[in-house]
N, C-alpha and C positions, 0 to 999 in steps of 0.2 A: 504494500500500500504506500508505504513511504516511497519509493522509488516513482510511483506513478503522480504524487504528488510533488516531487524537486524536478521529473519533464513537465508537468503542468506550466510551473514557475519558469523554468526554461525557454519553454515556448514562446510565454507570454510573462516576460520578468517586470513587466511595469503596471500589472492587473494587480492590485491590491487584495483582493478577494480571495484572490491562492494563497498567499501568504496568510488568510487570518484564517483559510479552512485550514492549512497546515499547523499552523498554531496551535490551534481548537484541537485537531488528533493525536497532534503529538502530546499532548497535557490532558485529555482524555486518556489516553495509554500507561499516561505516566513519567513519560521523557519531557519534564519538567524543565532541564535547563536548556534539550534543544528548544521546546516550545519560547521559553525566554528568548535565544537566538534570533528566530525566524520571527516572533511578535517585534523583538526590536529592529530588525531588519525593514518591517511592512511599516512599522513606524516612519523609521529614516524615509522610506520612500515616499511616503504622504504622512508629513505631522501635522494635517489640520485635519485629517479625517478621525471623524469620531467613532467609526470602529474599529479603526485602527489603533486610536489613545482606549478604547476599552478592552480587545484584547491583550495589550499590553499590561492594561492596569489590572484586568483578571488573573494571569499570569504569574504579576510581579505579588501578587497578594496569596494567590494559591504558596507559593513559594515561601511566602514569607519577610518580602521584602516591600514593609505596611510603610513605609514614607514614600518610596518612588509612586508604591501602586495609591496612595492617599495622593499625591499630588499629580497626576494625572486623570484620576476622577474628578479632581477638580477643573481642570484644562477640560473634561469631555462636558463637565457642567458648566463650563461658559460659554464653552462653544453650542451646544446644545447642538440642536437636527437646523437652524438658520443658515441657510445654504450662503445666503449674501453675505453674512457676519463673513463665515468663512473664507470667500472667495476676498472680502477688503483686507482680510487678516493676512493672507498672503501674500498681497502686497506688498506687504513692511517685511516680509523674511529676505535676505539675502539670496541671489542666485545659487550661491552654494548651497542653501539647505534645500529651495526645491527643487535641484537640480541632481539630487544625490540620489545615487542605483546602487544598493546595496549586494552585495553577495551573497553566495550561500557556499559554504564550508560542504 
């Protein structure tokens, strides 16, 4: 199953949505730090997307690590589902961050 899910990501490395169904399986299963890996990966790749800052904050809290995963539910609860908020927020990020295509190990 893993392997069909990193040619998903493969294929299509700038689809958000693969990285946070990989996330979710791998932290389903149990593979708790690769899930941390691949959520902060799908992060990197879009930080205003808000399901993106939730499986990470899921993750980081399953795990155990209650400040990063507390201060990212709060970023998903400002940003909330306001697509426009989002889109003016991005603005102000630097080319470098949303520009960045992370990898997979």
């Amino acid at each position: 199953m893993e392997q069909q899910f990193r040619a998903v990501i493969e294929m299509e490395p700038n689809k958000t949505e693969n990285y946070q169904k990989y996330a979710r399986h791998l932290r389903e299963v149990g593979r708790l730090e690769k899930s941390v890996e691949v959520a902060r990966d799908n992060y990197l790749l879009n930080p205003l997307s808000v399901r993106s800052i939730k499986e990470l904050a899921a993750v980081y809290h399953q795990v155990g690590r209650w400040d990063e995963a507390e201060e990212l539910f709060e970023k998903q609860a400002e940003l909330g589902s306001d697509r426009e908020q989002v889109l003016k927020l991005g603005d102000d990020l630097p080319p470098c961050v949303t520009n960045m295509r992370p990898s997979l190990k």
